[in-house]
C-alpha positions in Angstrom: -53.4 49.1 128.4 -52.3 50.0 131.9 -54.8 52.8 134.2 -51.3 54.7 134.5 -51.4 55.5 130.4 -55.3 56.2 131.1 -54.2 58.9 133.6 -51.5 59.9 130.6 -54.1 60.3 128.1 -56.3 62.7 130.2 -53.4 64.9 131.5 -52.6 65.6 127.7 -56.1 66.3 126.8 -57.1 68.2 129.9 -54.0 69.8 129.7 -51.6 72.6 127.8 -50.7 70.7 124.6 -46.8 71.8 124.9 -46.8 70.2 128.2 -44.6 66.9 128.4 -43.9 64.4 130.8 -41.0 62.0 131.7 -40.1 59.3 133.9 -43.9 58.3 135.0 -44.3 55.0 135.6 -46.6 52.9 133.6 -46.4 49.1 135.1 -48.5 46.5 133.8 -51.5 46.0 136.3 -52.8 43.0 134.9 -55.9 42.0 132.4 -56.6 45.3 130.9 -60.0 44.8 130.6 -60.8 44.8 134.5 -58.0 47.5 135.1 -59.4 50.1 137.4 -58.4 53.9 138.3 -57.7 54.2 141.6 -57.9 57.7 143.9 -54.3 56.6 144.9 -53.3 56.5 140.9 -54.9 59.4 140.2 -53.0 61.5 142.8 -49.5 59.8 142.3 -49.6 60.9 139.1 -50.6 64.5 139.6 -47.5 64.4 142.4 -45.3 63.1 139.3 -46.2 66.0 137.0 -45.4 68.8 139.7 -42.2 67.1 140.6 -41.6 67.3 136.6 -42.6 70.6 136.6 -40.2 71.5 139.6 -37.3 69.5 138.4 -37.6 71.7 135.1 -37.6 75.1 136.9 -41.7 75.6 135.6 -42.9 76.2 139.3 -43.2 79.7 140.8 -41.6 79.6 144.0 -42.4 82.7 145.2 -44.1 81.5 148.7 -46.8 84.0 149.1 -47.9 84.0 145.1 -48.0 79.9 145.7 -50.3 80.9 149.2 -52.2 83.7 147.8 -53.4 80.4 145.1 -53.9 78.3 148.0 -55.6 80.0 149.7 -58.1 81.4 146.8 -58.3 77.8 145.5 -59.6 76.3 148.8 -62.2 79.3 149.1 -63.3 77.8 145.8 -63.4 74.0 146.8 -65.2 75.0 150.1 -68.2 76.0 147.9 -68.0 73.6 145.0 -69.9 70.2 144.9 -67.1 68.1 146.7 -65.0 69.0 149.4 -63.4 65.8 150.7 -61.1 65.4 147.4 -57.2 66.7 148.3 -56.8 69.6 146.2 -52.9 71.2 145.6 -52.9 74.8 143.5 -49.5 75.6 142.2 -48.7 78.8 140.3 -47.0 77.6 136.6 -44.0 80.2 135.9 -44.9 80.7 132.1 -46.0 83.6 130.4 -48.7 81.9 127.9 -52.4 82.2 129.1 -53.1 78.9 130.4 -54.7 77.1 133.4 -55.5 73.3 133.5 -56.2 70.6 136.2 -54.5 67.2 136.3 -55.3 64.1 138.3 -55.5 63.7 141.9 -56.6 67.1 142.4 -53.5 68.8 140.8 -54.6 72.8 139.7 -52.3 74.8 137.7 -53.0 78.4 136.7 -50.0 80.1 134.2 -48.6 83.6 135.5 -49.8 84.9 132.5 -53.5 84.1 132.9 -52.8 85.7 136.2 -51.7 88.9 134.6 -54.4 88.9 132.2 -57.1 88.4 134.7 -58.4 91.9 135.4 -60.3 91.3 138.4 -59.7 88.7 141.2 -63.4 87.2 140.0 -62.0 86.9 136.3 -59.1 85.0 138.0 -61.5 82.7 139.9 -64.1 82.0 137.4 -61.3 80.2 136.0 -60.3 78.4 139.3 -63.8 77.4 140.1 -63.9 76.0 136.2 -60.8 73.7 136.6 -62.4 72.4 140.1 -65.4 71.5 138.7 -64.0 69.4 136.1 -62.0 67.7 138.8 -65.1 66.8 141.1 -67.0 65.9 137.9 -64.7 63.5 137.1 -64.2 64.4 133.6 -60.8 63.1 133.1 -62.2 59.8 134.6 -64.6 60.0 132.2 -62.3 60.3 129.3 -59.8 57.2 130.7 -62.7 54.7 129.9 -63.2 55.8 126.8 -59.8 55.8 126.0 -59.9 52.2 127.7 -62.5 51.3 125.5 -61.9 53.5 121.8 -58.7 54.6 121.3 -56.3 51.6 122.3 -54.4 51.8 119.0 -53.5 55.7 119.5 -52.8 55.2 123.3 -50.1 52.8 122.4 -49.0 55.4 120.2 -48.7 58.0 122.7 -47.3 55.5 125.1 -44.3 55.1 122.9 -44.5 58.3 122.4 -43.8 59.2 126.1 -41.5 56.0 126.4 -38.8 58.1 124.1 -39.7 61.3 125.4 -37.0 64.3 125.5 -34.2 62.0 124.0 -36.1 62.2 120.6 -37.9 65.5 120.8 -39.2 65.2 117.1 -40.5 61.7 117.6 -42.5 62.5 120.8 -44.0 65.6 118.7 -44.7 63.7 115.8 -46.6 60.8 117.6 -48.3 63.2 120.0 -49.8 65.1 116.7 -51.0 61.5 115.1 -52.6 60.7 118.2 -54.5 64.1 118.7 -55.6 63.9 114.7 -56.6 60.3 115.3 -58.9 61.6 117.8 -59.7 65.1 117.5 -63.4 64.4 117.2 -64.0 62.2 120.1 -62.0 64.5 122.4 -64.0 67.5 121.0 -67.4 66.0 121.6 -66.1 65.4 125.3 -64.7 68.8 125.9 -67.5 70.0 124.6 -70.0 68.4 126.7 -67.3 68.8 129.9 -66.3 72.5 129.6 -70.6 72.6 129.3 -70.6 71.5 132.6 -67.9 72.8 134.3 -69.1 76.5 133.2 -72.5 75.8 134.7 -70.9 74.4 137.9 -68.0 77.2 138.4 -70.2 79.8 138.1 -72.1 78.7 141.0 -68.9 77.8 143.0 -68.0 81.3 141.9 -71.6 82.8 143.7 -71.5 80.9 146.2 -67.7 82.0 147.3 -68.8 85.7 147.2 -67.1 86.4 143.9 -68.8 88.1 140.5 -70.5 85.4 139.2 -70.0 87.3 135.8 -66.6 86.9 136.0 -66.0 83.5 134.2 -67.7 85.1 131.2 -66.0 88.2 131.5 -62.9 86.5 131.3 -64.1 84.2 128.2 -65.6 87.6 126.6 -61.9 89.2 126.6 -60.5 85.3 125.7 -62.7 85.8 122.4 -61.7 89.8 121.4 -57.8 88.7 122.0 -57.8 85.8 119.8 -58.5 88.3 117.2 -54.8 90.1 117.5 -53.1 86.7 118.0 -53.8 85.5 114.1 -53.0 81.6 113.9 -51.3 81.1 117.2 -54.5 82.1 119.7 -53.3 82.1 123.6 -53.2 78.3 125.2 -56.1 78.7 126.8 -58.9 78.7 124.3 -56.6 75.9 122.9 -57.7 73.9 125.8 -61.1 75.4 126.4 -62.9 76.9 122.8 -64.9 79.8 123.3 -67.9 80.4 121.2 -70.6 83.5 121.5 -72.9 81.3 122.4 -70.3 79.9 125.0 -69.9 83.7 126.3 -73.6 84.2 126.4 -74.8 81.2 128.4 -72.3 82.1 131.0 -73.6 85.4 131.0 -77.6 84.2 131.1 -76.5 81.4 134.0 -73.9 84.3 136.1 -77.7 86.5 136.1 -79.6 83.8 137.2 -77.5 83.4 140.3 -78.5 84.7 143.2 -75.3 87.5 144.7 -74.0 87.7 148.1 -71.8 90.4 148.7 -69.1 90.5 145.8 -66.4 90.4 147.8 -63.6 93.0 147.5 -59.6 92.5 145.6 -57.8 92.0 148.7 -54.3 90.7 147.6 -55.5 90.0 144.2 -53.0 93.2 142.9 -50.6 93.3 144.9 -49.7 89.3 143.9 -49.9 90.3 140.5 -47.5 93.1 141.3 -45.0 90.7 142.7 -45.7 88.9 139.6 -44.6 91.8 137.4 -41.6 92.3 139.6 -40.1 89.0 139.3 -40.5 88.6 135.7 -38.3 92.3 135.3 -35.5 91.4 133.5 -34.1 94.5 133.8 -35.1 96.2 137.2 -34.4 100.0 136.3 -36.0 99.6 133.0 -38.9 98.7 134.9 -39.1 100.9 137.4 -38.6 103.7 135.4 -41.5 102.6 133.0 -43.5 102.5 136.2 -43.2 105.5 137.3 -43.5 107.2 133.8 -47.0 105.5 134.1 -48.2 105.9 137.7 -51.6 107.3 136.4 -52.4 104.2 134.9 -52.9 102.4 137.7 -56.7 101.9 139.8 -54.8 100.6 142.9 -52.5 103.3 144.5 -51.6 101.0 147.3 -51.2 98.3 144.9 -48.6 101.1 142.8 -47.2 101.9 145.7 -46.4 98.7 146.7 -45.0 97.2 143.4 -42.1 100.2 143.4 -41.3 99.1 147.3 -40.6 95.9 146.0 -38.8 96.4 143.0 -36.7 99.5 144.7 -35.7 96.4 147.3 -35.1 94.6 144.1 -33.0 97.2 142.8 -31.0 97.5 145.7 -32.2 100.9 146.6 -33.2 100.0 150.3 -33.9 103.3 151.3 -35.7 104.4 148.4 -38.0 101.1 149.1 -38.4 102.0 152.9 -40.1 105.4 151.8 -42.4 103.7 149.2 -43.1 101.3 152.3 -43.5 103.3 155.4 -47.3 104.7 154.5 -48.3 101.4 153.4 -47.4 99.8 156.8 -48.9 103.0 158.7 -52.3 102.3 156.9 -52.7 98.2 157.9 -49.7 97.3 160.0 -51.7 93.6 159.6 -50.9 93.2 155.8 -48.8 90.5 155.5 -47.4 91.5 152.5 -46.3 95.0 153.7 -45.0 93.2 156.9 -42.6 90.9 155.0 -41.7 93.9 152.7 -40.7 95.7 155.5 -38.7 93.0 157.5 -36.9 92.3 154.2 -36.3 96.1 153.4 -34.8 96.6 157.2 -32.6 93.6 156.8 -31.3 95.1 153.7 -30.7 98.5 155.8 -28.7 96.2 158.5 -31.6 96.7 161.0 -31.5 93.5 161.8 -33.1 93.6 165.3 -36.2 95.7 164.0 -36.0 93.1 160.7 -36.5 89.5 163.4 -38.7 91.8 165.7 -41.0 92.9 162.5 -41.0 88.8 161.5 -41.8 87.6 165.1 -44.7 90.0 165.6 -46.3 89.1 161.7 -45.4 85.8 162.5 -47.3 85.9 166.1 -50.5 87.4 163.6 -50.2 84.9 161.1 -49.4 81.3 163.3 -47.7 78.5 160.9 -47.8 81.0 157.8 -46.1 79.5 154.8 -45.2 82.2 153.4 -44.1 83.9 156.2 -42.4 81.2 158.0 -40.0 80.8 154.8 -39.3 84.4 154.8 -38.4 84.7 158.3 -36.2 81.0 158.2 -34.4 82.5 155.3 -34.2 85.5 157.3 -32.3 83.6 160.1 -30.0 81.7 158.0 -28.7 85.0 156.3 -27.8 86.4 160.2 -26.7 82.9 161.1 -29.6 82.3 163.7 -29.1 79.0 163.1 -31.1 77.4 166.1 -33.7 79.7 166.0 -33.8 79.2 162.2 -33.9 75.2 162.7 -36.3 75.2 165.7 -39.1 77.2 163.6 -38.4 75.2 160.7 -39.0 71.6 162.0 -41.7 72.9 164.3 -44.0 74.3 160.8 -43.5 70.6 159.4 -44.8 68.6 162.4 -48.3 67.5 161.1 -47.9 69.6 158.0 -46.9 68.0 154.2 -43.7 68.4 153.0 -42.5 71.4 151.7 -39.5 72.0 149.4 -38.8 74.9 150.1 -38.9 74.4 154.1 -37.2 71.7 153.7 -34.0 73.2 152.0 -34.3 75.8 154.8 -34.2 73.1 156.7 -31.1 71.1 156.1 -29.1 74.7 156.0 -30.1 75.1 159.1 -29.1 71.5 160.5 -25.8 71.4 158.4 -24.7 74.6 160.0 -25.3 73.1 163.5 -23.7 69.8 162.9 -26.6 68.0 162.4 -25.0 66.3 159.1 -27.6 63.2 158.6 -30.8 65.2 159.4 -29.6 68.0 156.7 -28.7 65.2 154.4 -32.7 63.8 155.2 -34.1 67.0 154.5 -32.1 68.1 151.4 -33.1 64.3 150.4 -37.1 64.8 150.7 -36.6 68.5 148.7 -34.7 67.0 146.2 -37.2 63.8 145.8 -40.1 66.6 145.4 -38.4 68.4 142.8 -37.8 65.6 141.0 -34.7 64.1 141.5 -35.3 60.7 143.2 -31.6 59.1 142.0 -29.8 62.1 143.9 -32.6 61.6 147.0 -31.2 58.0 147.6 -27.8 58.9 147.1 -27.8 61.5 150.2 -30.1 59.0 152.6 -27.0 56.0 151.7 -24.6 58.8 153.0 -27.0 59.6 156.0 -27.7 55.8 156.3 -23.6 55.3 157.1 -23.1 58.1 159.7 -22.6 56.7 163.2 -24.4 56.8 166.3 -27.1 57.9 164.8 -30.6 57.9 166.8 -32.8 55.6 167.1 -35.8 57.7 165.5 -33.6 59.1 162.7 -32.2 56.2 161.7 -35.7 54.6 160.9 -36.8 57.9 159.6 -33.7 57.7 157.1 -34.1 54.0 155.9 -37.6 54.0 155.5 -37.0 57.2 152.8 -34.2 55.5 151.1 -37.0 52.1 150.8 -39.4 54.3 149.8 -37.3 56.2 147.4 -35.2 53.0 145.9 -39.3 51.6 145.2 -40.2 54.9 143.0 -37.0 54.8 141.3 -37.1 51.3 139.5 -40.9 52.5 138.8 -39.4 55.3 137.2 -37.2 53.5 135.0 
């Protein structure tokens, strides 16, 4: 059995049970017995399963709800037991209640845990759970047993995987045998894991300044939901049963912790109003049950800012600039209200205040990535196109690709005539969402321009080498 179908078996049990994956490689990596699971294995899978998830439209791409997770995440992993692992957070774009972590470091959390987490601890306690099964090693943990108990069923879900979305029923069908085979082993692991990784979180949790109550709190409200959801129960106690006993061990553990100062919500509502406002279908209907239900809300500003957005949204620009104005006049810092603003001006054609209002958030907040998009997208929109591409390739030097950067990017270098660097950037974004074939074909195009450089040339042929070696893997 090769490490890579080790790695396969823990994403699928450490993970939602409707998640599937296609095109990872499993090569043969000699005597089964002796195979070993690298760091480097670990994390090229993880980067596989986001590039799924992108190439299937299952990634939030809003920039600041992917920073806002970033940057709660790392507060997290700065307090947890190990802090020399690579950690990426990504927001899932699904409604179900659901939050898992894959190998290599890989954290997803579902916007509709998000939206059911009533308080930015709740939302944490759930972070700092999915960490510490990560520098426990859990999944590792559950590879050599698999490499040592369950060869039969991992060939199973091997072939399984093999046939993947051609036959949908088949891939179901062997999945189910293989989690019936060995529902009992993975329960006695879970159980002793998600034991752990409680115990562990909540102190990552106190030590980061959050409630360390919140991890129960969250289970507690798990538990009293499950009631109204009869025989399909929300993905997440799926994935991680909770028991009373569960519930009150937290509880007894969060007490025992000693509490700095719990710190305050900060973005925590105002993401999970831009969550809300993206998933409006219908934009009036929305706004209009909003504002039939102001009184509902504990977070004025938070109110206030969710109609700004969805007025901008609606494309009622000056309705937005009203519902922004006080905002801005109370923390002219926020970089949410900042980017609200800029984007409400630009939709009011005040473009000068619009690049003014970017330039000074953007002087606040050096090599933001949220903000850096906003204001590149801004560019390209009023054909800025040097300015756009200068602060575009400047954010990448000594920073990991970006897809979304990166499209910004090549937009910006195709409108300047730079055809073979917009064909190596659009290559790179469309490698990390997933589409490696369509990668190469744009770096043979950019391989064949003329006069090229030097520096680009390389640059361009040692992708395409890189790309053509992933793509037989992925065969």
């Amino acid at each position: 059995m090769s490490r890579y179908l080790l790695l396969l078996i823990g994403v699928l049990i450490f993970s939602p049970a409707s998640l599937a994956i296609e095109t990872i490689s499993l090569p043969e990596m000699g005597d089964p017995s002796t195979a070993e699971i690298t760091p480097d294995d670990e994390r090229r899978l993880g980067e596989s399963l986001l590039r799924w998830l992108r190439q299937n439209e299952l990634i939030e791409n809003d920039p600041l709800t992917q920073s806002y997770l970033h940057s709660l995440g790392y507060q997290l992993v700065a307090n947890s037991d190990e802090t020399n692992q690579p950690y990426t957070f990504f927001v899932v774009k699904d409604s179900s209640i659901n939050a898992f972590a894959a190998p290599g470091g890989f954290i997803g959390v579902h916007t509709g845990l998000m939206l059911t987490s009533e308080t930015e601890s709740e939302l944490a306690g759930v972070i700092a759970h999915e960490i510490a099964h990560i520098t426990q090693k859990h999944m590792t943990r559950t590879y050599d047993s698999a490499k040592k108990h369950q060869l039969t069923t991992a060939v199973a879900l091997l072939a399984a995987i093999l046939v993947g979305q051609n036959v949908e029923q088949l891939t179901e069908a062997a999945i189910a045998t293989t989690v019936a085979a060995n529902a009992q082993l993975q329960i006695n692991f879970t159980r002793a894991h998600e034991k752990e990784a409680d115990y562990l979180g909540i102190r990552t949790l106190a030590n980061a300044g959050f409630d360390p109550e919140g991890m129960a709190s969250f289970f507690e409200r798990m538990q009293k939901a499950s009631k109204l959801y009869g025989t399909a129960p929300p993905e997440f106690l799926s994935t991680h049963p909770v028991t009373v006993n569960r519930i009150a061990e937290a509880r007894s553990r969060a007490r025992a912790m000693p509490v700095k100062n719990v710190r305050g919500n900060q973005l925590y509502p105002f993401i999970k109003a831009r969550i809300k406002v993206q998933n409006a279908n219908d934009i009036g209907l929305f706004i209009r049950e909003q504002l039939d239900s102001a009184s509902s809300y504990d977070d004025p500003d938070a109110y206030q800012y969710m109609l700004a957005i969805a007025y901008l949204k609606a494309g009622s620009a000056q309705k937005a600039e009203q519902s922004i104005t006080s905002l801005v006049k109370q923390d002219n810092e926020n970089i949410l209200y900042r980017i609200a603003q800029a984007e409400i001006q630009q939709s009011l054609g005040q473009t000068q205040k619009a690049r003014q209002n970017f330039e000074s958030i953007l002087a606040l907040y050096p090599y933001s990535n949220a903000i850096t998009i906003h204001y590149g997208q801004f560019l390209l929109d009023t054909r800025q196109y040097q300015l756009a591409y200068n602060t575009l390739k400047d954010y990448l030097t000594n920073r990991e690709d970006d897809p979304l950067i990166l499209k910004l990017l090549s937009q910006a270098a195709g409108e300047m005539g730079k055809t073979a660097e917009a064909y190596l950037y659009l290559a790179k974004h469309d490698y990390l969402n997933g589409n490696t074939r369509k990668a190469i074909t744009l770096l043979n195009t950019a391989s064949k321009i003329t006069n090229l450089d030097y520096y680009l040339s390389a640059q361009i042929v040692a992708k395409l080498q890189e790309y053509k070696q992933i793509a037989l893997m992925e065969k």
